[in-house]
N, C-alpha and C positions, 0 to 999 in steps of 0.2 A: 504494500500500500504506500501511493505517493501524495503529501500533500505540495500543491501548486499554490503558487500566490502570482498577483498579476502586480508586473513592473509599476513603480510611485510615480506618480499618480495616475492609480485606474480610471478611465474615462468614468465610469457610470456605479460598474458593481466590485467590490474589492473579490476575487477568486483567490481563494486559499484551496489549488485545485488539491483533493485528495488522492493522491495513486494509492491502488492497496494493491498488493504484492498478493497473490488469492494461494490457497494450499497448493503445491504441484501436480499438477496433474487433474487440477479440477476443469471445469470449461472453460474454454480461455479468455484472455484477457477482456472485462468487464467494464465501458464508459458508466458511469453512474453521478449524473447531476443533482446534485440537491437542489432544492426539493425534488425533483423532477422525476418519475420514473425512473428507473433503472434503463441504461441503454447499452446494450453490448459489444462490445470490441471483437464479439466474433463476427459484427458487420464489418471489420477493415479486413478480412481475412480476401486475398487476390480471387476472381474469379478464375476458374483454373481452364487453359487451352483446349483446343480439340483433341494435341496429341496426350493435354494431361489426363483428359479424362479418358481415352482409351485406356489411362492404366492406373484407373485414380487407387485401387489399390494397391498401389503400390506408391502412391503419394504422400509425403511426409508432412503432414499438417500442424504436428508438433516442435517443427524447424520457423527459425526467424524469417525465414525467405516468404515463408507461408502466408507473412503478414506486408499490407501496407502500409507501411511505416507513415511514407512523404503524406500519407491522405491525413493519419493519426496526428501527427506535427500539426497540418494546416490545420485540424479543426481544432485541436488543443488551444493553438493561436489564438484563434476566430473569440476559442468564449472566455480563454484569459484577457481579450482586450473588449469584452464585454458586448460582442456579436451573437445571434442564434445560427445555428446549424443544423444542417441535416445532413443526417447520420445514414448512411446506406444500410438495409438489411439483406444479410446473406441467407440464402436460398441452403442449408445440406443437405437435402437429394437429389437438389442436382450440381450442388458446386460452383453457385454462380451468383452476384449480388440481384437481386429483384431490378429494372430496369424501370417500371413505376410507384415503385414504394421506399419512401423512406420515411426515416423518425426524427420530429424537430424535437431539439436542444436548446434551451434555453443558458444561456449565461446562469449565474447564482456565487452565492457568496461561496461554495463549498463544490471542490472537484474533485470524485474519487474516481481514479482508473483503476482497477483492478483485471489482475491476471496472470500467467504463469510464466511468459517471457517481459513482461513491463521493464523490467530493471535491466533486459540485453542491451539495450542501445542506448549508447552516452544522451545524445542529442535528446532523449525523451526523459533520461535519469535529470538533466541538466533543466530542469520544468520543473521537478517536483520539492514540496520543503520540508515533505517527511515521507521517507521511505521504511515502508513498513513488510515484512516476511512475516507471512500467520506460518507456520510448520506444522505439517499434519503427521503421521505414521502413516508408513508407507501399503498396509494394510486398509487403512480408510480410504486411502487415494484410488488405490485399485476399486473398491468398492464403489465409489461415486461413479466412478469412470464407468462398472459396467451396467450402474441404476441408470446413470443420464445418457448412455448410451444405446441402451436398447429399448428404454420408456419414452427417450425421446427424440433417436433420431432412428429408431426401425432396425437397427442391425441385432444379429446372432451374438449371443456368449461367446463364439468360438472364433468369429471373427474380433471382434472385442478385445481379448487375449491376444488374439495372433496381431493386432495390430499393437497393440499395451508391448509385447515383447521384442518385437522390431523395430516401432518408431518412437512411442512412449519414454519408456524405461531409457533407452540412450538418449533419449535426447532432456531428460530430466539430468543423465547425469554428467551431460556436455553443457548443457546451456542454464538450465533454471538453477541446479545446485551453487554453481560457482557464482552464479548471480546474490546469494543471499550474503558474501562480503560487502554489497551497496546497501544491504538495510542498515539502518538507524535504527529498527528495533525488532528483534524477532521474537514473533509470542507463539510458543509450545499452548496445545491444544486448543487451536484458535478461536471459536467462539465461546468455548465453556471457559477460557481467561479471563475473569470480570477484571483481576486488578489491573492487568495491560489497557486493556480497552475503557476502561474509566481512565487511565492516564490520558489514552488521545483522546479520549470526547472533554476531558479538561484542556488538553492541551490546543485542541482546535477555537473552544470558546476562549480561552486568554488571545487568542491570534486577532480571533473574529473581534474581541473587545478592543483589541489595542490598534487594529486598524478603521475603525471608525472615527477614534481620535483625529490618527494622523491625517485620518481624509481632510480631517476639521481645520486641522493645526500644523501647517508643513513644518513648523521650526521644531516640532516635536518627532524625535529619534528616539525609535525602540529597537534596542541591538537585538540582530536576528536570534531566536530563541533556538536551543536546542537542546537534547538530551541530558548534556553535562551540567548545564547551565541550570535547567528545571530539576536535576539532582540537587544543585547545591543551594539550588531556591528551597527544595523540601528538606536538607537537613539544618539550614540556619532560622525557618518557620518552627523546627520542632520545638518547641519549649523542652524538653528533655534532653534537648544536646548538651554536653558538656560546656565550658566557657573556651577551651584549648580548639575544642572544634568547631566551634559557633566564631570566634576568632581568624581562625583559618580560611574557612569556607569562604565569611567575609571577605577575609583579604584577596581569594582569587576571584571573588567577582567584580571587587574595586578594579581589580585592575584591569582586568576585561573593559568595565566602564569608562576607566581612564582612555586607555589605549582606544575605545571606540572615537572621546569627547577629540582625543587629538588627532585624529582623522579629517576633524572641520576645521583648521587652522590654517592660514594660508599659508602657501611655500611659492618659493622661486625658483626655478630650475638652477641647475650646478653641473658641474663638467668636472672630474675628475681622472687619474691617472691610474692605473688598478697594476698590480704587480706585475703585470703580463707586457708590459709599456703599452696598451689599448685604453682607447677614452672611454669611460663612462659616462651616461647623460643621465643626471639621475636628478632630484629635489636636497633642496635646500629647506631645514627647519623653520619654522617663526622663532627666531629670536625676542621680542619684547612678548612677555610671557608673564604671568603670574599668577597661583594658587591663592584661594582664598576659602577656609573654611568657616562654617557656621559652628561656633562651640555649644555645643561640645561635640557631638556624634561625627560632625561632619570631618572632626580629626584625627577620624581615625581611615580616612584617605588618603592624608597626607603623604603615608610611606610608598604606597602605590604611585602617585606622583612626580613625587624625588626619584622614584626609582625608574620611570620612566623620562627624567627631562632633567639631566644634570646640573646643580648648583640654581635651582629655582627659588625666586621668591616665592613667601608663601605669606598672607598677612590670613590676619582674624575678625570676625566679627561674632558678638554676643548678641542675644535678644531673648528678653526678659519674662514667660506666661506671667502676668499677674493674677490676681484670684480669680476678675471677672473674665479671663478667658483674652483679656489684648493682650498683646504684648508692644515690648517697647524696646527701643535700642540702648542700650546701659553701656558699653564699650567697643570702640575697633582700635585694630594696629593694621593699617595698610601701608605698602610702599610709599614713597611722596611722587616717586612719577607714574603711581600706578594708571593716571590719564591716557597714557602713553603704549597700554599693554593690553593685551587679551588675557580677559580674565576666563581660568577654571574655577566658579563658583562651586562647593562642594556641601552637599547635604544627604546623608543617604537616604532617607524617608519625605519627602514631599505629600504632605496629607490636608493641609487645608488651604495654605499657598499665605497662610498670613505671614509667618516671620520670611519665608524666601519671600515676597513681593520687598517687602523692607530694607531687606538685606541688597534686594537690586536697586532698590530706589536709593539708599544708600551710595552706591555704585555709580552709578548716572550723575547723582549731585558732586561727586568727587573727581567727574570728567569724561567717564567709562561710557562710551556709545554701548546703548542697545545691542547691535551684531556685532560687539567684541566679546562677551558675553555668553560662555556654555557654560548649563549648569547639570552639575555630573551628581546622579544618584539610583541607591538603589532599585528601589520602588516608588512608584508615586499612585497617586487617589487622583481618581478623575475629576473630583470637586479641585484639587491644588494645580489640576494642568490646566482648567478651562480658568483660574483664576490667575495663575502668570501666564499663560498665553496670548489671552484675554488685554492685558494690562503691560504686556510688553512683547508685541506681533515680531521680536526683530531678533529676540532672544531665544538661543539653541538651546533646546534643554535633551539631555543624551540620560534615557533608564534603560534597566533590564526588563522591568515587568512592571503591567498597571493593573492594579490590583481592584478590586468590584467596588468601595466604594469606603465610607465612614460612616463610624456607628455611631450613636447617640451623645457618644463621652467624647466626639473628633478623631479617635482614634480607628487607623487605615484597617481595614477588614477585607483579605483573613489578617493581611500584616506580619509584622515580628516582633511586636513587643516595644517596647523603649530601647532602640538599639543602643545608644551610648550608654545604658548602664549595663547589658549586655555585654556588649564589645568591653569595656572598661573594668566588669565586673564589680560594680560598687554598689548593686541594690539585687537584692533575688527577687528573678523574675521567674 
């Protein structure tokens, strides 16, 4: 299984196409639009020649050849940039596509492809943004194979086998096996896995949430999500981690964050000498640069920074909850040219956008334009994006995950708690 997302900014519908990688050996490869009926990709399968079918037994329909690729591509295209489609349906007895029938496709926010050769061909793997391998036992496979075979396309048990042991079986274990090193995740006894498949029916809504946003908000950057990343999202949420690992996990997703924020920086191209006496044409750093955290949580970024951007200023700003819920600015220590620099604003929890709004208006009065400006954190609440977004259209703001929303007390839900006394270990949380 693959999911697809459609290049920034999708014309109309954002596609988070989903490929599923389906058991081996089941029916092949499966288009399926959400909402949209299920539509099959045993419609790209070639209609086969005059001399094919004089010897279609002997035709290998479980080979990549078998399939049209270039048609797959064009209409994946069509509905990632938010066009309908019609989808050919294949004729099996006679071998041929239907010549007046086909199935429209609508675009939708969710594209699953499913099937047994999906992950052969780069150009189709290079579409998808989660590839998924269900694994079945090789006993089941055979078993579907000879239910959907002779329930639903007319043939004999005997033929069934004799084609399962000739074309099947080798070509499961020439092309589909070696295929399942492109999954991102492979789940053993595929539908009866609830906890895999609750991971991607979460992991698709965090997608589907966080690109509505961006639809909203281009200055808002969600770094591409993945496996390792939604690990280390679920052990630093656990309230039961320890401090040594809630610490850790932390720190490699800072830095992730970091290293994404300084991707938006400008550079100037640069020419260099490489040991070989060959030029290099490579980029040039932003030099005037500077760090700025909110205290307290947001300091515990700072090392991920330094570590990325040697000998960096880093200044501070504090801001005060008082009882009735404002806050107020009680101290900073910034550069004095800090007019002059791009600032990394640093916070890692972004939940109602009152102290970060502060904290940039701050910013602004001391010289700092708007698009000098990324502000780098962990999670943020959708009430804190649409309020500095909102309030400052010019300013980058670079997270890992937007999390559903805020609960009664302000605080971000599911969230992680009061991260600086976590990280710092100064209050049990």
């Amino acid at each position: 299984m693959a999911l697809f997302s459609a290049p920034p900014p999708p014309p109309r519908h954002h596609l988070l196409p989903t490929a599923v990688h389906a058991p081996p050996l089941d029916p092949p490869v499966t288009l399926s639009i959400l909402p949209n009926s299920p539509s099959s990709l045993d419609s790209f399968y070639r209609g086969l020649t005059d001399e094919e079918l004089k010897h279609v037994h002997e035709y290998n329909f479980d080979h990549p050849d078998a399939f049209d690729t270039e048609q797959l591509l064009e209409c994946i295209g069509k509905l990632k940039s938010g066009q309908s489609v019609q989808v050919p349906i294949y004729d099996f007895k006679n071998h041929q596509r239907f010549s007046d029938r086909f199935r429209q496709v609508n675009a939708s926010d969710v594209i699953i492809l499913e099937g047994i050769l999906v992950f052969h061909d780069q150009r189709v793997r290079n579409l998808m943004n989660m590839k998924i391998f269900v694994d079945a036992d090789a006993d089941v496979r055979l078993a579907r194979r000879i239910k959907r075979d002779t329930v639903d396309r007319g043939r004999d048990v005997h033929s069934v086998l004799e084609q399962y042991s000739k074309f099947v079986k080798p070509a499961f274990d020439g092309f589909i096996l070696p295929s399942k090193k492109y999954a991102d995740v492979i789940i053993p006894r595929g539908g009866d896995n609830h906890v895999a498949i609750d991971l991607i029916v979460q992991h698709i809504r965090t997608k589907l949430g966080q690109h509505n946003l961006c639809k909203i908000y281009p200055n808002l950057n969600v770094i591409q999500s993945t496996f390792q990343i939604r690990g280390m999202h679920t052990l630093i949420r656990d309230k039961e981690i320890t401090k040594h690992d809630f610490v850790f996990y932390s720190d490699r997703l800072i830095r992730l964050v970091v290293e994404h924020g300084l991707g938006y920086l400008p550079f100037t191209e640069k020419q260099v000498i490489t040991p070989t006496g060959s030029v290099y044409t490579g980029v040039d750093f932003c030099k005037k640069l500077c760090g700025v955290s909110v205290i307290r949580s947001g300091e515990s970024m700072e090392n991920a920074l330094r570590a990325c951007c040697k000998g960096i200023k880093i200044g501070k700003i504090l801001i005060h909850r008082t009882g009735d819920n404002k806050k107020q600015l009680i101290y900073e220590k910034l550069p004095k040219d800090i007019s002059e620099r791009h600032v990394l604003l640093m916070d890692p929890v972004l939940a109602t956008g009152n102290s970060s709004s502060q904290a940039i208006e701050l910013l602004t009065r001391k010289g700092v334009p708007e698009s000098r400006i990324i502000f780098l954190n962990l999670i943020s609440a959708p009430e804190g994006i649409h309020r500095v977004c909102k309030q400052f259209p010019f300013l980058k703001i670079v997270t890992s995950e937007i999390d559903a929303g805020l609960n009664d007390q302000f605080r971000v839900i599911p969230g992680m708690g009061e991260f600086g006394d976590r990280y710092f270990g100064t209050d049990d949380f």
